[in-house]
C-alpha atoms as one frame of an Amber mdcrd trajectory, in Angstrom:
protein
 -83.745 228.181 -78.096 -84.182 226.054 -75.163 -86.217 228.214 -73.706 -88.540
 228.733 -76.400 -88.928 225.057 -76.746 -89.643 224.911 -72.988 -92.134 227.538
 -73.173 -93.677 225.763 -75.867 -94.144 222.688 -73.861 -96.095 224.641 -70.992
 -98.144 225.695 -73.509 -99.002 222.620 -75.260 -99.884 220.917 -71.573-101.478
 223.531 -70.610-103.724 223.430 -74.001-103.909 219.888 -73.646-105.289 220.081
 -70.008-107.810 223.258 -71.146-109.086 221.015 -73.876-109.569 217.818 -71.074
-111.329 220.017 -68.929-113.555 221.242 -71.453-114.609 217.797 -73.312-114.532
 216.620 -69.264-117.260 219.279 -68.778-118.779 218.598 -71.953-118.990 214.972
 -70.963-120.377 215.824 -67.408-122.805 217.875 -69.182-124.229 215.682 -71.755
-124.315 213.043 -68.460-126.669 215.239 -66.430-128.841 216.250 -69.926-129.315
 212.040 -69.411-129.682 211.818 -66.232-132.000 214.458 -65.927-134.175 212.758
 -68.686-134.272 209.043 -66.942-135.263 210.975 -63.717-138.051 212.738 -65.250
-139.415 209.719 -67.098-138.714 207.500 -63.716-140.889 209.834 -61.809-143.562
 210.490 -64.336-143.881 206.663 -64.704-143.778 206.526 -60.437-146.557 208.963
 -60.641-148.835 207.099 -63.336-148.078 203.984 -61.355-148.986 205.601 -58.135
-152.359 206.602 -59.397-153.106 203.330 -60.939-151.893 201.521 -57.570-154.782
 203.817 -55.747-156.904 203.209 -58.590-156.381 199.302 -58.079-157.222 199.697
 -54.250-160.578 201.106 -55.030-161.217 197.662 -57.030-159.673 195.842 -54.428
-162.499 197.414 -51.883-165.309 197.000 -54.505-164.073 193.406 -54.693-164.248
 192.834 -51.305-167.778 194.434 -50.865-169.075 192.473 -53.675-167.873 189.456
 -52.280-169.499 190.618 -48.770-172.326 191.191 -50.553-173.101 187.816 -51.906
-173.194 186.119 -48.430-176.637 187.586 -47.512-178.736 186.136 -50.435-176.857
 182.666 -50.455-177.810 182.734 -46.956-181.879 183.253 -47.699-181.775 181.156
 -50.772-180.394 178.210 -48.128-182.602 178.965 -45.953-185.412 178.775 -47.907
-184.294 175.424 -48.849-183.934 174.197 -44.984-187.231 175.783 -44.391-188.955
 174.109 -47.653-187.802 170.723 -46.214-190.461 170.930 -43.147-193.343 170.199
 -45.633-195.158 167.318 -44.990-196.637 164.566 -46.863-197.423 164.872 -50.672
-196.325 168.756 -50.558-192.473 167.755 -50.117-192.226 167.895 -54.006-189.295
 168.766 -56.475-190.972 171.253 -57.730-189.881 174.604 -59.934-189.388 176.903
 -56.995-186.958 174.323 -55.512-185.189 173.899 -58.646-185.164 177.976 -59.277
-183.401 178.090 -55.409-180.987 175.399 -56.156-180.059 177.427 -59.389-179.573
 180.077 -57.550-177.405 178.866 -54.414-175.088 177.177 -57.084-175.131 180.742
 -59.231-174.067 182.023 -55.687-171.475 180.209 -54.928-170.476 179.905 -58.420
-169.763 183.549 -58.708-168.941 184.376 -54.811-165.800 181.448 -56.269-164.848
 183.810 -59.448-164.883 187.245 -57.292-162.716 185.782 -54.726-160.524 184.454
 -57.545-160.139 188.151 -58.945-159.600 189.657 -55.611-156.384 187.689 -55.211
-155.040 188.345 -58.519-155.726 191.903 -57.479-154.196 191.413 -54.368-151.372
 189.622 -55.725-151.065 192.622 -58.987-150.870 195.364 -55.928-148.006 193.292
 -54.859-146.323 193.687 -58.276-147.290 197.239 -58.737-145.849 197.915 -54.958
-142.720 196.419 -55.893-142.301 198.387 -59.330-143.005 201.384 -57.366-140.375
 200.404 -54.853-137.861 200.090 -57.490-138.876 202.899 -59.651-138.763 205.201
 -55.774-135.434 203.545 -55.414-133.884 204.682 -58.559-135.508 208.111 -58.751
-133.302 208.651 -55.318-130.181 207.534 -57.006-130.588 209.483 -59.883-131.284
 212.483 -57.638-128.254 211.994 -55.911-125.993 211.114 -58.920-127.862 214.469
 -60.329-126.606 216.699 -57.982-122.965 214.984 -57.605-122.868 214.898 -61.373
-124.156 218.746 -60.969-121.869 219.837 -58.611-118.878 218.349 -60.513-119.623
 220.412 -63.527-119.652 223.536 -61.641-116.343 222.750 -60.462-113.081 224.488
 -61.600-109.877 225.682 -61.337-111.089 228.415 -58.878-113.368 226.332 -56.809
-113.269 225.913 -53.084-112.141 222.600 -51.575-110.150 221.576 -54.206-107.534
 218.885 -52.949-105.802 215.664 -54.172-106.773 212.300 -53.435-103.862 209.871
 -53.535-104.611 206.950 -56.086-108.266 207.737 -56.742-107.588 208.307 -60.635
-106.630 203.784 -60.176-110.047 203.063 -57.916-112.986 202.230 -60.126-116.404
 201.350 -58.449-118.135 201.637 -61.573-120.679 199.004 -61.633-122.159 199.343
 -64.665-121.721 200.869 -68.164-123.540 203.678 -70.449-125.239 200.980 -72.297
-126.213 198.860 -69.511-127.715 201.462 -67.329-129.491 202.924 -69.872-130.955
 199.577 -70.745-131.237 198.650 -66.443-133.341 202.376 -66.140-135.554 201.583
 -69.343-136.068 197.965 -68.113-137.624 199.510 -64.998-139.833 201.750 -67.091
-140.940 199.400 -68.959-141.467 196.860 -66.368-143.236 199.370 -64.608-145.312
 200.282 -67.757-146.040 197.052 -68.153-147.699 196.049 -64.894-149.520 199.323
 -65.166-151.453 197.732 -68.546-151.950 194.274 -66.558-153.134 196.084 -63.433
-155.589 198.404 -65.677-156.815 195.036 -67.784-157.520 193.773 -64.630-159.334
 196.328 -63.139-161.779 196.564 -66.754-162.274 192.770 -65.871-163.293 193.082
 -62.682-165.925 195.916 -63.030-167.391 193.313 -65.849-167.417 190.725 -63.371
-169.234 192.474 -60.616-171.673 193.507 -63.425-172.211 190.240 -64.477-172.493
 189.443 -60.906-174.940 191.632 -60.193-176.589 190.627 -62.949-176.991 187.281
 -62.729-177.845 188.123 -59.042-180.675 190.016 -59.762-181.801 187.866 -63.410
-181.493 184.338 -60.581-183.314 186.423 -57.436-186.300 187.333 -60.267-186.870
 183.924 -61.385-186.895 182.221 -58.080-189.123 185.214 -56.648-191.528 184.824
 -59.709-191.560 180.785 -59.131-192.369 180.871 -55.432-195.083 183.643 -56.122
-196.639 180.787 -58.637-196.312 178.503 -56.127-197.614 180.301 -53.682-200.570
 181.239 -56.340-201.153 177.345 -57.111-201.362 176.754 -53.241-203.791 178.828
 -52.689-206.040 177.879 -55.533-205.143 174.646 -54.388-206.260 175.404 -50.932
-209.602 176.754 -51.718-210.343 174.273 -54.209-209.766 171.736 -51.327-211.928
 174.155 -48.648-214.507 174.111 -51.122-214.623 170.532 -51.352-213.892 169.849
 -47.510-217.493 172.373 -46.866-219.494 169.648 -50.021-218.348 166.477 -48.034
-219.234 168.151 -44.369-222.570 169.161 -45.811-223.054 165.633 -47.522-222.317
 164.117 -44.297-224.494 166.356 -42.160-227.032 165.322 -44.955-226.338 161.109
 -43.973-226.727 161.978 -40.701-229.447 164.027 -40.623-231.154 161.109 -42.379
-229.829 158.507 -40.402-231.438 160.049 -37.761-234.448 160.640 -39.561-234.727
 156.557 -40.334-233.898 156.195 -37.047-236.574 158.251 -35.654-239.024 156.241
 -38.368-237.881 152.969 -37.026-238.934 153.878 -33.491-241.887 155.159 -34.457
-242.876 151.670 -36.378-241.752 149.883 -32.840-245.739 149.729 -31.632-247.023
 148.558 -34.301-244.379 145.657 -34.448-245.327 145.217 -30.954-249.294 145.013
 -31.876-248.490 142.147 -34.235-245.998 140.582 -32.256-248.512 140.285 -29.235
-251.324 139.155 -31.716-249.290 136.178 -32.971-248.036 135.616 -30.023-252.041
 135.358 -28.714-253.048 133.677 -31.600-250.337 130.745 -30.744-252.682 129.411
 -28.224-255.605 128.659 -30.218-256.515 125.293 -29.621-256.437 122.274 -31.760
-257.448 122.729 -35.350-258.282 126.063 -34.541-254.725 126.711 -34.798-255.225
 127.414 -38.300-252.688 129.484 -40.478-255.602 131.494 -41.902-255.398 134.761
 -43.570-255.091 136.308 -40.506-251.797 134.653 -39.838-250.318 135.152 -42.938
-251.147 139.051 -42.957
């Protein structure tokens, strides 16, 4: 009877210890089903985020160019201003081609200021992304290693190699975390990472608008100022013959005066004998004597 009791003991324990292995298994099981799921989400979200990080490099180097790009017609536009200053006289005037160029070197800078502004948030979003992709790397490695532990552990059994004891591990428990919590730490990652993906591709839509607007304020800006000094340069030249035109009237009228000058001139000499005739005759007639010093009608002529 004792016996059979005893027997019946064994059997029980060793049910008991069948049945812990098995929901132990079970358990290990349904851990690397999770597992196995975080790790594929981690790395499909490490791979979306990697694309959109190369994708936000591209905009970071169109950025960059655009910005590059900007510096050579601020520089003409001043230096058509410097040079504009050397006019002279009545031609240094405020007029629409200097206003167009001072539109423009403000539009310049105005928008040189914005892209510059965007490139550091890009710069500073690549920074973010980086460091989601750091942690997103970092936890795909852990979950590959606690994978193949985890793996490993529910291939074990009673006829595995290596099996030994391991005096008071079943009392040392390094568990950081719990079930809930690293779900929720693993999804908080995703969805961080998810996250700065939308910001990163928001910003990338807003800076290919900028650059277009850029560009085409660039281009609307270099049209109107090209258009006003073409005007200008129309109006000066109209100007310029109109002046030419009078310049050759006043030359001719003074070659006229002069030529008539000289003419009167020429007249004058010509009347000098004469002059001289009747200078020498009154002169003559001045010594007539006594009352024949008569002013007759000889003298008065």
């Amino acid at each position: 009877m004792r016996n059979d009791a005893l027997f019946k003991f064994y059997r029980e324990a060793e049910d008991r210890i069948q049945c812990g292995q098995f929901n132990t298994g079970k358990r290990l099981g349904e851990r690397i089903t999770d597992v196995t799921f975080w790790r594929n989400e981690v790395a499909s979200e490490l791979e979306r985020l990697i694309h959109e990080i190369e994708r936000l490099q591209d905009c970071r180097a169109v950025l960059e160019k655009a910005v590059r790009d900007v510096d050579g017609p601020l520089h003409i536009a001043e230096e058509c201003l410097y040079h504009r200053e050397s006019r002279k006289g009545t031609e240094l005037v405020h007029d629409e081609s200097e206003k167009c160029l001072l539109r423009e070197v403000q539009m310049l800078r105005c928008n040189q200021k914005k892209l510059e502004a965007c490139l550091e948030r890009c710069k500073d979003q690549l920074r973010i992304c980086r460091a989601s992709q750091n942690q997103l790397e970092l936890d795909l490695k852990n979950k590959e290693t606690a994978l193949g532990i985890d793996t490993l552990c529910h291939q074990l059994n009673n006829y595995s190699q290596g099996l030994q004891y391991y005096s008071g591990i079943e009392k040392y428990d390094p568990c950081i975390s719990e079930q809930e919590s690293w779900a929720e730490a693993v999804n908080r990652i995703v969805q961080k990472s998810q996250t700065e993906r939308a910001k990163s591709c928001q910003l990338r839509t807003d800076a290919e608008t900028l650059v277009n607007r850029v560009a085409q304020d660039m281009w609307e800006s270099w049209s109107m100022t090209n258009n006003a000094l073409a005007q200008r340069s129309t109006e000066m030249l109209e100007a310029k013959s109109k002046l030419q035109q009078h310049l050759h009237k006043v030359q001719q009228e003074i070659f006229d005066i002069e030529k008539n000058l000289e003419l009167m001139r020429k007249a004058i000499a010509d009347k000098s004998h004469a002059i001289k005739v009747a200078h020498t005759r009154l002169e003559a007639r001045m010594h007539r004597p006594e009352i024949e010093l008569c002013r007759d009608y000889a003298y008065m002529r």
